[in-house]
N, C-alpha and C positions, 0 to 999 in steps of 0.2 A: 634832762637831769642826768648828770655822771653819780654812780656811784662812787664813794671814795673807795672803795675794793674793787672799781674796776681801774683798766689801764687804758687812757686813750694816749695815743701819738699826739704833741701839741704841734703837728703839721695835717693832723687829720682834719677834714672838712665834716664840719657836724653840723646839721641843720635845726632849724628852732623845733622846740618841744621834741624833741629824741631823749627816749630813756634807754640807759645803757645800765644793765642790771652788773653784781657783785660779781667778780672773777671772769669779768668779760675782757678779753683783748684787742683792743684797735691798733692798726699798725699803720705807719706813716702815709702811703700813698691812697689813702681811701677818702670815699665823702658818701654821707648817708642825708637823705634826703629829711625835709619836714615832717613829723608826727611819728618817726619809726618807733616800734618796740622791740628793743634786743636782747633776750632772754638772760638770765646767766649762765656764764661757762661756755660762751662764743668766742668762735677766734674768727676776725676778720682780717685778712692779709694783707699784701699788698695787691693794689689793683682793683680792686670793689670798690663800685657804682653803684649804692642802693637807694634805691628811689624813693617816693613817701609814700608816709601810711603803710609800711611793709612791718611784717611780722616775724621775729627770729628766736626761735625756741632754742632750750639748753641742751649744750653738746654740739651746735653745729659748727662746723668750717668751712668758710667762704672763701674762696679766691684761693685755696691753697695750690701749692706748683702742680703740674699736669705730672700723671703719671705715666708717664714717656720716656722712653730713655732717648727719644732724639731735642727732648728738652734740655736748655742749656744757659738759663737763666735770664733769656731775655723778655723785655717787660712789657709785658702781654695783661688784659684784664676782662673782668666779669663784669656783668649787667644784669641786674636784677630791677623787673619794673615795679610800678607802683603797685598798692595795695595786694602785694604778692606775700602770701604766707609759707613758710619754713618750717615744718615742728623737728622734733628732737633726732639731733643724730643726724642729721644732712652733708653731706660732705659735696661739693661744688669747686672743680677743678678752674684754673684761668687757664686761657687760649695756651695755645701755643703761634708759633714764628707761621704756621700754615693760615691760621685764618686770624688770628690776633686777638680773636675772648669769646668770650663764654659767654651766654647772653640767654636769659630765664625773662621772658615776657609778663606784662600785668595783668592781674588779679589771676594767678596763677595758687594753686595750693599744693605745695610737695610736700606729703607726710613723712611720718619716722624712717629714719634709718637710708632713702634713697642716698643713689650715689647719682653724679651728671656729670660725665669724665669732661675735659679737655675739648675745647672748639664746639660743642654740641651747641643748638637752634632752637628756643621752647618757644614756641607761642605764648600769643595770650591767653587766659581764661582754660591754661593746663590745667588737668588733674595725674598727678602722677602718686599713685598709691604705695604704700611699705612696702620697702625691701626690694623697691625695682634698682637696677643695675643699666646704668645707659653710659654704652662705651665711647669712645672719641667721636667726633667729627657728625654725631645722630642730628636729624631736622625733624621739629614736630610741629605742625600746624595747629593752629588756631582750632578752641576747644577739643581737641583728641584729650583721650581717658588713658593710662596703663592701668591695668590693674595692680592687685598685690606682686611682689615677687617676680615681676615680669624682667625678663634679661633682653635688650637689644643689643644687635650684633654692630660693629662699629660699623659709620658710612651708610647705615639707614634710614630710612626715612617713612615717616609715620605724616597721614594726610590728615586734615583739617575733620575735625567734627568723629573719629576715627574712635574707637573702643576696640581695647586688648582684654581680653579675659585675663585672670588670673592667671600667675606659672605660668604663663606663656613665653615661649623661645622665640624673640622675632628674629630673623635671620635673612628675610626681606622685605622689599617695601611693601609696605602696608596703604593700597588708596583711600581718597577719601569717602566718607560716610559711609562705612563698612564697619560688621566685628568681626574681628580676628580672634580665632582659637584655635586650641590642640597642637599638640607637635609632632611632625612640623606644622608650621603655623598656615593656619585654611582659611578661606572665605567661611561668615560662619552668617551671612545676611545681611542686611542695610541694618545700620544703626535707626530704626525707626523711633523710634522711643526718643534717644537724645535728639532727634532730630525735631520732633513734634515741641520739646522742651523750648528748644531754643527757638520757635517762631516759622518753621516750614510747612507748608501747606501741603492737606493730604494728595495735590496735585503732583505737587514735586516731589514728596518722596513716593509716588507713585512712576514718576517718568524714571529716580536714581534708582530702584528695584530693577525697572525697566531695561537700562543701559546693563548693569551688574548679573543680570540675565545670562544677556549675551555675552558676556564677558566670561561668564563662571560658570553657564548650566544648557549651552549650548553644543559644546564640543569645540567651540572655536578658536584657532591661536590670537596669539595677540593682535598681532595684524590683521586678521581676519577680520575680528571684533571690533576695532578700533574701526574702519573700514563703515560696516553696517552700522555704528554707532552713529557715526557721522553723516551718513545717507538717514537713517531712521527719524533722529533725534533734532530739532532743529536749535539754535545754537542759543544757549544759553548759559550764564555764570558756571551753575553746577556741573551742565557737560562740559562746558572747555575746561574745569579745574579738573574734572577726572580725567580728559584726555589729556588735559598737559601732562597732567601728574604721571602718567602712563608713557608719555613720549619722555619725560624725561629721564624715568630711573634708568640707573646702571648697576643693581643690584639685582634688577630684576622685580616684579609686582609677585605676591602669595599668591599659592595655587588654590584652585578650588577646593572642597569640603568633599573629604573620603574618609574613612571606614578604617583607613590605616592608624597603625600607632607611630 
């Protein structure tokens, strides 16, 4: 159902049962999938891919141009998946020419006021809390938390199943099933809590402590660790995702949990 006080593009693609509430804006090159609700006083751009059953509260901008100055108007787009909610005040940049869009994974919830610059990676089953700040080009696996207020540094990457405490500066990669706090941003223990949530047995997150050990409370460099992980631990999902995850940053993984400010 279109409001008559809203504006759709009549080249926009609108899927059955979508409500587009009063003073909401569609613009030409979009298509919103089956069941969405689109708050009022949305603006969705060119470029948006929203998928069904998605949620869009009042005040937000989707697909707007990347805040880039090596942006230069070519037509680059966003992906939002299914039953992925939005609340108020969201601002979600489209790609740029480097990777080509922005892409927000399903059943994801991003509260008030985030921002999710330009090229950024969201998993599925994201929770990204107010007022976080995520710069260009960030990757976030599959269920990771941010907390409130949290700022990531552009080119980061945040691992699978992952919790950021509030105010937290991430400024490197973050692996998975870990939380991260303080600043700079520390190893602060296995996510055991979300971990038990979602279906892991006290086995395994018994062996992810395990690995994280050696990793953060032995004294050992990465190599090192990485090394006795792989002698220690014998191969399974969770240790190859943490060793991948570890072989492949170029930002570098958080350092261990100190005492410093």
């Amino acid at each position: 159902m279109n409001h008559p006080m809203a504006y759709v593009h009549p080249n926009a693609i609108i899927g059955k049962n979508v409500t587009i509430s009063p003073f909401t804006t569609i613009a030409s090159d979009v298509e919103i999938g089956d069941g969405t609700w689109i708050g009022p006083n949305v603006t969705i751009m060119d470029g948006a891919r929203i998928g069904e059953n998605c949620k869009i509260y009042p005040g937000t901008v989707i697909s707007g141009d990347p805040q880039d100055l090596k942006y230069q108007g070519e037509k680059t787009l966003t992906y939002i998946g299914d039953n992925t909610t939005i609340r108020e005040c969201v601002t979600i940049n489209k790609g740029t020419i480097a990777l080509g869009y922005t892409k927000i994974g399903a059943n994801c919830l991003i509260m008030a006021t985030a921002h999710i610059a330009h090229d950024c990676i969201v998993g599925d089953h994201v929770v990204i809390v107010n007022g976080c700040g995520l710069a260009g080009h960030i990757e976030i696996g599959d269920f990771a938390f941010l907390g409130g207020m949290s700022a990531v540094h552009q080119f980061t990457k945040i691992g699978e199943h992952a919790f950021i405490a509030g105010a937290t500066q991430v400024r490197k990669d973050i692996p998975p099933y870990v939380k991260a706090a303080k600043n700079p941003v520390s190893y602060a223990g296995v996510n055991s809590i979300g971990l038990r949530r979602k279906g892991f047995t006290s086995e395994e997150i018994f062996d992810i402590q395990g690995i994280y050990r050696i990793l953060y409370q032995q004294n050992n460099n990465i190599s090192q660790a990485v090394e006795i992980i792989l002698e220690k631990f014998p191969a399974s999902p969770y240790r190859d995702t943490i060793i991948g995850f570890i072989n492949s940053t170029e930002r570098g993984v958080m350092k261990g949990y100190s005492s410093g400010v």
